[in-house]
N, C-alpha and C positions, 0 to 999 in steps of 0.2 A: 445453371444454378442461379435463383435471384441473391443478389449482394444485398441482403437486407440489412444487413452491418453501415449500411450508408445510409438507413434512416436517423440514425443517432448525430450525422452533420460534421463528423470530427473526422477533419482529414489526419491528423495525426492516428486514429482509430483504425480507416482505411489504409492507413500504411502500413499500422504493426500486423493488422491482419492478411493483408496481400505478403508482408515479408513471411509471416508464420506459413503460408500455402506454397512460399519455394522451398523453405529449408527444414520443414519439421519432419522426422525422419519416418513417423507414423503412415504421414502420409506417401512420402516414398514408397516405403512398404505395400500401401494398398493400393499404390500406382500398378507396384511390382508384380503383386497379386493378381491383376486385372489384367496386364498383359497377357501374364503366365495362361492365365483361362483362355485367351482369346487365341493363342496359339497352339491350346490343345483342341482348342475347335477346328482349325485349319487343320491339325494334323489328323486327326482323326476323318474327316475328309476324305482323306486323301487314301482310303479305303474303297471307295466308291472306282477307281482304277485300278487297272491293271498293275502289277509289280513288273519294275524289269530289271532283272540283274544282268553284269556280263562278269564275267571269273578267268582267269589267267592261273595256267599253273602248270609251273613246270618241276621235273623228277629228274633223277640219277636212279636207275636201280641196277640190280646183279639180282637176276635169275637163277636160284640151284639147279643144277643140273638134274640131282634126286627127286625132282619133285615133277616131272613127267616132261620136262621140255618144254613149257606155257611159255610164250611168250609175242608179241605184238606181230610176229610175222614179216612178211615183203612191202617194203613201201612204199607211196606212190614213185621214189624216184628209181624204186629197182632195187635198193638195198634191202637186205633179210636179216632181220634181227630175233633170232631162234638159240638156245640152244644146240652146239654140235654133238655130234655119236662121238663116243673113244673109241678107241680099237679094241675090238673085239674079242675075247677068248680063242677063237678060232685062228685068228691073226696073232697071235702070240702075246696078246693081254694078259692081264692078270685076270680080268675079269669085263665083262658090258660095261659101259656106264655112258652119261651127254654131259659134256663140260657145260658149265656155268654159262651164263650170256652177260655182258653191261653193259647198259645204253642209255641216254638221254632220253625223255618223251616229253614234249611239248601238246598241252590242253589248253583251249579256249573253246568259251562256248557263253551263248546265250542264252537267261531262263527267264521266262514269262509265266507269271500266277495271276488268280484273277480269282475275286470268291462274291458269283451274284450273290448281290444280299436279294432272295429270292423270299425271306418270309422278314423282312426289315431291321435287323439284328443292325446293323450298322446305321441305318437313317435313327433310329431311335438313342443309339449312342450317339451319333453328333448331338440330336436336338438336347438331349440332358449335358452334354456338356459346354453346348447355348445358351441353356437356359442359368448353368453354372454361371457363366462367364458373364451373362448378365446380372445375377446374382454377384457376382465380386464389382460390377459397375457401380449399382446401388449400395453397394459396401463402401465403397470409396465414394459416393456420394454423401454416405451418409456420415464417412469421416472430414470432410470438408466442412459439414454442418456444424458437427461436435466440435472442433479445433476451432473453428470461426465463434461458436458459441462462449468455449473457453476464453481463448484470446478476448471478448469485449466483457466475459466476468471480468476478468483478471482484469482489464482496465478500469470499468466500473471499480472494483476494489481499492485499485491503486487511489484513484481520485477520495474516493470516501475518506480511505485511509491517511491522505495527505490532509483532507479540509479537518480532519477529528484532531489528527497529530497539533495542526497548526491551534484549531479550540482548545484541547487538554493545555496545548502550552502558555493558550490568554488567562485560563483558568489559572492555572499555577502561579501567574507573576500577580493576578490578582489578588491571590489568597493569601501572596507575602506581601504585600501591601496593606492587606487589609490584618494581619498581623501584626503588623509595624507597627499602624495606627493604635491597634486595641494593646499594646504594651507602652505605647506612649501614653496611654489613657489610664491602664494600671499604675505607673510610675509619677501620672500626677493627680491618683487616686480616684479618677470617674469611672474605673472599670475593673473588674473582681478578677481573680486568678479564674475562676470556671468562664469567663468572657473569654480569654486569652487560652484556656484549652479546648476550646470551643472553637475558637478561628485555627488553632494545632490542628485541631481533628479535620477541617475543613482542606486546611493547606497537605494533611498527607493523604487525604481522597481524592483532590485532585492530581498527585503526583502519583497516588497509585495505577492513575487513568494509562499514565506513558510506558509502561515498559509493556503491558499485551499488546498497546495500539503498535510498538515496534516492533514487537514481536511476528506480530502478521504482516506488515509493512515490510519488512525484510524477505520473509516468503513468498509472499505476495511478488516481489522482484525477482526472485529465485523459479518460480511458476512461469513468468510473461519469458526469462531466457530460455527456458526449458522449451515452451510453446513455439517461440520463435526460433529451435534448434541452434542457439546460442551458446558457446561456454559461460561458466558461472562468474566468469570476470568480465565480460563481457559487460559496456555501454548498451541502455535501452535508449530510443530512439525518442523517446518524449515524454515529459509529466503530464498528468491527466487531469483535469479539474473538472469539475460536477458541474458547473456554467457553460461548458464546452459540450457539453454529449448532452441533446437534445432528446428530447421526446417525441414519438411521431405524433405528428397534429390531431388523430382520432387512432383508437381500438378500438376492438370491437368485444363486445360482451356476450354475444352468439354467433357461432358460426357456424354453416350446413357440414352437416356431418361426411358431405363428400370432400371436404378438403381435408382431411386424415387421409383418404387413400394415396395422398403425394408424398406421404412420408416414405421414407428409404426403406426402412425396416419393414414395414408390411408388403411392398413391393418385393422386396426381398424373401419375404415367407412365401409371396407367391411364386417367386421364380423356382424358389425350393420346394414347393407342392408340385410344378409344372417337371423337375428334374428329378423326383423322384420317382412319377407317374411313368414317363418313358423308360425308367430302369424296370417298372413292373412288367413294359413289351418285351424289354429287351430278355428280360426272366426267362416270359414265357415263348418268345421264339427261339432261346437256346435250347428248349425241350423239343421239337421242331428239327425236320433233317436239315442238312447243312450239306452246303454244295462247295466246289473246287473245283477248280480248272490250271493244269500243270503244263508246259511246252519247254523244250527246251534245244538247241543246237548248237552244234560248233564243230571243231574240229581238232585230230588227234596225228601228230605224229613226228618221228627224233628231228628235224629240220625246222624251226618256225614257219619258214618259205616253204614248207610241204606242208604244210597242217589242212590246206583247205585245196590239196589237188586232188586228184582222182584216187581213193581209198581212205581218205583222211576224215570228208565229211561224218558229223549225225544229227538224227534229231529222235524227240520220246516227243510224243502228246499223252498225255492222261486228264482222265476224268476222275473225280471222288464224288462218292456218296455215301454219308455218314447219320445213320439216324441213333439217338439212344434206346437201347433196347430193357437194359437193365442198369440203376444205378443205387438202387437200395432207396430207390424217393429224395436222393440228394438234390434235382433238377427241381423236383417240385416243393421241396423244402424252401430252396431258397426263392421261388416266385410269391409263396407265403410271404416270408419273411419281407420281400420287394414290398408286398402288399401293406404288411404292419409298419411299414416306415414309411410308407405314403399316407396313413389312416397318424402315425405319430405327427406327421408333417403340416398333415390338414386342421389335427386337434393347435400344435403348435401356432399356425395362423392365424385364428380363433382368438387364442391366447394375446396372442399380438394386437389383433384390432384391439381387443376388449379395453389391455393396459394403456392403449393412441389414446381411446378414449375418455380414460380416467386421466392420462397427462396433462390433454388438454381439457376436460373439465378443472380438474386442480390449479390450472395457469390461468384460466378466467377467472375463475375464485380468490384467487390469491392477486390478482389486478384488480378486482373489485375491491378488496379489503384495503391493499397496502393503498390506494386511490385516497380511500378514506383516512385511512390513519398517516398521508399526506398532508389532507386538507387540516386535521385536526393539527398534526406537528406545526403547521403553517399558523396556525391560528395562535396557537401558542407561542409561537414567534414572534408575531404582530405583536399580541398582546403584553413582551416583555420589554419588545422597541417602543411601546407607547409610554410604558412605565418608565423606562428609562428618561424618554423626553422629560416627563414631567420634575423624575427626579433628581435629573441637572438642573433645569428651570429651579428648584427650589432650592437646589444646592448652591447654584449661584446668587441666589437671594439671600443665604444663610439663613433658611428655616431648618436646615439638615449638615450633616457631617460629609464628610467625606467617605465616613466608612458606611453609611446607608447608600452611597453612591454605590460603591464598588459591590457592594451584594446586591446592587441591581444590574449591573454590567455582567458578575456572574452567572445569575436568572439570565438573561438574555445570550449570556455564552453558551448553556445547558439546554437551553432551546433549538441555539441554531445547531448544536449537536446530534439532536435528536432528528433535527429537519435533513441535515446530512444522509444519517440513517434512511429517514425514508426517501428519501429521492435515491437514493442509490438500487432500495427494492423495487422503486417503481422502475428505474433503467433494468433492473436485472428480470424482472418480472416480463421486460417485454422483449431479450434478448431470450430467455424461457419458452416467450412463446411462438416467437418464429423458430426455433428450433423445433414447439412439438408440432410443428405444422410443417415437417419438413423443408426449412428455409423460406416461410412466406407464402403470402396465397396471393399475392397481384404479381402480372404480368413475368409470370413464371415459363420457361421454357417447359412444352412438355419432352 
């Protein structure tokens, strides 16, 4: 993934965003996720061999004697475990009968399965759940991007929000200043009550300014601990200022429309096109016979130490062959069905470039515009610091007051305000658009 968070030149930036990529718990998650995938690939695998169990098992039973005399016979060491006759009628019984039998019997044995994937039922289930697994890769790629994306808004913010906090509060001390003066000016009658509610209305617009800029500024704090999986008491790790996060030296205003295919999210569609297309084989060779191969041996008898002598041994081989004959078109229902969720998958793909395309169109567009409305806020800027010049130059002359001074220091607060604004969208605009180019287009790992 390229660290394109390090175009911006602020190592305080690079730190809150390396801390946000150990401890935020999203990303955990889609660590956890992407494991998960990757070891139902292995296990699924693990289909392609043989099975081998071994079983132990041992009994206590009691034989009825009513019930014909069944029972395990002579055993390898000479012992007979049967059923005996009663005495007889003839012999002075009351009647025939076989007494009961109880005895221990000790089983172990071995069983061997094996089911060729002879029509791919199994190679088609790994590769979709490959394809998965690389799917949840590019998921969590693509949650790397977004959290790193956040994390440098949220700083961008913070900074904005500090340089505006600090302007609102020059404006404020100015506007009682310049209040001071215009009631001194009423009081020795150079200046009218509408002068003096006129600098009122002034002084509560700029105090109006404070309580949204802290209102976001608080949030805005509450966001960067959240991102950096922090508690909400929690110390952040540094102030951010708009002179510190740099611009990279050139963008670009066009770019080949093959650097959209690096995004996470379309790669992603296609892995999910590639995983749903192997569940349409897999559909269709479950309609398809199905084979099995069964083995099994060990050994049976009341002695553990006798279970594998002479009479104790066994073994079964079997073969299966299992075709569908009749299933009411449930089999073929659902390879339809495979079909319509590969045709939903591919239109979904589709979907996806289309919106890459409109992101990054919209993020050139909007770096072109805020560029502009850059230069302009800059211009307006210059032009309120020039004013300014002159208008101490004359204030210190005494061609002017005091209080035209400070309504030019205003003008020139209200600019660098707006200039704040826009530098913040030109950083945000280009944190935008490494994000809609999935992380950057130079020297990218593929």
């Amino acid at each position: 993934m390229a660290t394109w968070w390090r175009s911006f030149e602020s190592p305080a930036l690079n730190e809150l965003v390396e801390r946000a990529f150990i401890a935020n718990p999203n990303l955990q998650a889609a660590q956890a996720a992407l494991r998960a995938a990757q070891e139902n690939v292995a296990a699924q695998k693990g289909y392609f061999f043989p099975t081998v169990q071994v079983s132990y098992s041992p009994a206590r039973s009691k034989i009825a004697g009513n019930q014909g005399g069944s029972s395990p016979g002579i055993q390898g060491d000479g012992t007979v475990i049967s059923t005996r006759a009663g005495t007889p009628a003839s012999a002075g019984g009351a009647a025939p009968f076989n007494s009961p039998v109880i005895y221990n019997f000790h089983t172990a044995q071995v069983t061997v399965g094996f089911n060729p994937d002879v029509f791919g039922v199994n190679r088609r289930l790994v590769e979709s759940l490959a394809a998965n697994a690389r799917l949840q890769g590019l998921q969590l790629e693509a949650s790397y991007i977004t959290l790193a994306t956040n994390v440098v808004a949220a700083a961008i913010q913070d900074a904005l929000l500090r340089r505006q906090l600090a302007t609102a509060q020059a404006l404020i001390e100015s506007s009682v200043s310049a209040l001071e003066i215009v009631q001194r000016q009423q009081r020795l009658g150079y200046a009218t009550r509408l002068d003096v509610a006129n600098q009122e209305t002034a002084l509560a617009q700029a105090r109006q300014l404070l309580p949204p800029l802290q209102k976001q500024f608080g949030q805005n704090q509450n966001l960067l601990r959240t991102l950096t999986g922090s508690p909400q008491d929690a110390e952040l790790p540094a102030a951010f200022d708009l002179e510190q996060l740099k611009l990279p030296p050139e963008l670009p205003l066009r770019l080949p429309s093959q650097l959209v295919e690096q995004r996470p999210d379309i790669r992603a569609a296609e892995e999910q096109v590639r995983a749903l297309s192997e569940l349409v084989g897999v559909a269709r060779a479950n309609r398809l016979p199905q084979f099995s191969i069964e083995a099994n041996a060990g050994g049976g008898a009341r002695q553990i130490n006798q279970m594998f002598s002479p009479g104790g041994p066994f073994f079964n081989l079997a073969g299966n062959l299992a075709a569908p004959v009749f299933d009411a078109g449930t089999l073929k229902f659902r390879e339809r069905a495979a079909r319509e969720n590969l045709q939903q998958a591919a239109a979904q793909y589709q979907a996806t470039v289309l919106t890459a395309f409109q992101n990054v169109a919209d993020t050139l567009q909007a770096i072109q515009a805020d560029a502009q409305a850059l230069e302009t806020a800059l211009a307006v800027e210059q032009a309120a610091q020039a004013a300014l010049r002159l208008t101490r130059k004359q204030h210190a002359s005494g061609y002017i007051d005091r209080l035209v001074l400070l309504n030019a220091e205003r003008v020139l607060q209200q600019a660098q305000f707006d200039v704040a604004q826009a530098k913040a969208n030109r950083l945000g605009d280009t944190a935008t658009l490494y994000q809609a180019l999935g992380g950057g287009w130079w020297n990218r790992a593929t």
